[in-house]
C-alpha positions in Angstrom: 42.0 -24.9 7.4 39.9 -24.6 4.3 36.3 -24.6 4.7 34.6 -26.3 1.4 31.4 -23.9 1.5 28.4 -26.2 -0.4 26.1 -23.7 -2.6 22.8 -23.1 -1.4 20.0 -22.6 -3.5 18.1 -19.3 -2.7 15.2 -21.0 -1.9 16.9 -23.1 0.3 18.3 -20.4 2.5 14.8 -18.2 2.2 11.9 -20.3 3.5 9.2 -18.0 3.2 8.0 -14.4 4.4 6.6 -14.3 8.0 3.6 -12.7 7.9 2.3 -11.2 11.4 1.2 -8.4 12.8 4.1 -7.2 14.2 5.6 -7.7 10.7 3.2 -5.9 8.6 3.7 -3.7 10.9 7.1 -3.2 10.3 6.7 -3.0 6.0 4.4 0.0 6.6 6.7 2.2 8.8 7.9 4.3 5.7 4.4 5.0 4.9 3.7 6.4 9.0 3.2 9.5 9.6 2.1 9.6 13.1 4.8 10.5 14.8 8.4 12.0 14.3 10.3 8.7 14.9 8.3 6.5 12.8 8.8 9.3 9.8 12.3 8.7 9.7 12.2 5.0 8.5 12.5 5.6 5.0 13.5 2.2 4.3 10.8 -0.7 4.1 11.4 -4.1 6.7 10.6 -7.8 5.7 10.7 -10.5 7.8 11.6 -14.3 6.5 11.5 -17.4 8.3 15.2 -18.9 6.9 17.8 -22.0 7.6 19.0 -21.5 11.2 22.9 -22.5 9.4 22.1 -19.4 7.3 24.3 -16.1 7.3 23.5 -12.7 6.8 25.2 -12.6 3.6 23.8 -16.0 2.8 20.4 -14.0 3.3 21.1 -10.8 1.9 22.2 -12.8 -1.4 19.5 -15.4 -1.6 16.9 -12.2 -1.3 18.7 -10.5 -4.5 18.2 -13.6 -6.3 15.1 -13.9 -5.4 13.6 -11.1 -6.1 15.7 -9.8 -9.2 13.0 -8.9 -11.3 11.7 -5.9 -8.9 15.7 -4.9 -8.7 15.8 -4.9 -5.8 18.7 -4.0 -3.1 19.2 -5.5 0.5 20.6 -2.9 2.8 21.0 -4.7 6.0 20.0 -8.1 7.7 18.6 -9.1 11.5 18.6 -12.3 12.6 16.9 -13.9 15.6 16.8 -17.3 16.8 13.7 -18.2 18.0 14.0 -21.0 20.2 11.3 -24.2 20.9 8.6 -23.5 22.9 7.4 -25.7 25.7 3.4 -26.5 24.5 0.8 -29.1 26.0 -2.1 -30.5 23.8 -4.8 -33.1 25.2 -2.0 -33.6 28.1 1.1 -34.3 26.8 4.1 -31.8 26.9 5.8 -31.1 23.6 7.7 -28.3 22.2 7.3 -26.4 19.2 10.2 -26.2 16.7 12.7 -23.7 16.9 13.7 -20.9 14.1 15.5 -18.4 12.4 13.8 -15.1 11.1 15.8 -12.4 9.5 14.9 -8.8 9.3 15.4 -7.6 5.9 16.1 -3.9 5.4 15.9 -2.2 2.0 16.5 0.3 -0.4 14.0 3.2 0.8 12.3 3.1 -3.0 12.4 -0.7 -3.2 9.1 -3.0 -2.3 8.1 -6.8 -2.8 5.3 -7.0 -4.8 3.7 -10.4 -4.0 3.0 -8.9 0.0 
């Protein structure tokens, strides 16, 4: 059986960069230095809301393409599904929409500038 696999545009794949807390957090590890475990990620971490059909090499490919200009390198690729979460506003239940993040590792000199 023969898949026909429809090209994606990078920015189709990519949505945009999820910026929290949690995931600043994680792009400033390689610059912590207080204590021994968090000195050993070398290797800065972005985190990307993408399409939930998305692969990691779908991911790791559309970031290259992205980014070119700053060269840079995807080591590896997270994903999580995030699912719907049950909300109430003025009374009536709803959910909010589910997702797909992807934790982006890469090369230990690389960066994204536009952060």
């Amino acid at each position: 059986m023969i898949m026909n696999e429809n090209k994606k545009s990078p920015y189709q794949v990519i949505k945009h960069l999820y910026m929290t807390e949690k995931s600043i957090m994680l792009q400033g590890l390689k610059n912590a230095e207080s204590n021994a475990s968090l000195r050993r990620c070398k290797s800065p971490k972005y985190v990307f809301i993408v399409d939930r059909l998305a692969n990691k090499k779908e991911i790791a490919t559309a970031v290259e393409q992205i980014y070119k200009e700053e060269g840079i390198q995807v080591v590896s690729v997270n994903t999580i599904n995030v699912k719907p979460k049950a909300k109430r506003m003025r009374g009536r239940a709803g959910f909010k929409k589910a997702f797909k993040k992807a934790i982006v590792t890469l090369r230990p000199d690389d960066k994204i500038e536009n952060v």
